[in-house]
C-alpha positions as CSV (number, residue, x, y, z in Angstrom):
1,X,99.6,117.2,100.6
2,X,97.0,117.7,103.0
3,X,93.9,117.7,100.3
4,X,95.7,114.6,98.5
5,X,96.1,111.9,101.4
6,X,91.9,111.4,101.7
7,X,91.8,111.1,97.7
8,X,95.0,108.7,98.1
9,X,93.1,106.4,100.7
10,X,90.2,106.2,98.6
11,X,91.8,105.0,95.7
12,X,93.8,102.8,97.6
13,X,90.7,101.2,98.9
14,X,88.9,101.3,95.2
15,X,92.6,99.7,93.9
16,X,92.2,96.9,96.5
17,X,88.5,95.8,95.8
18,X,89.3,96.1,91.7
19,X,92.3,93.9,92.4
20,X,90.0,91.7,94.6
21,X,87.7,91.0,91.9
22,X,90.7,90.4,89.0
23,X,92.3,88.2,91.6
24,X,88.9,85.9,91.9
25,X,88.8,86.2,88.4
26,X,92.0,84.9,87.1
27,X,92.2,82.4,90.2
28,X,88.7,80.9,89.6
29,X,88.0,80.6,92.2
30,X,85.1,82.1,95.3
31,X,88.1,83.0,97.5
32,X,87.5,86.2,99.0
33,X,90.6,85.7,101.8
34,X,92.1,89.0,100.5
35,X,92.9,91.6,102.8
């Protein structure tokens, strides 16, 4: 469980910023204001 967590947080973060950029995508917008 121990070696998993740091890969876990790391694709957490990577999850976040891909979602970031589909989220500016399909809004059309330059709003950045996520998380």
């Amino acid at each position: 469980m121990l070696k998993a967590k740091p890969n876990l947080v790391s694709r957490i973060k990577t999850f976040k910023r891909d979602w970031a950029i589909v989220y500016d995508i399909l809004s059309g917008k330059d709003n950045s204001d996520f998380g």
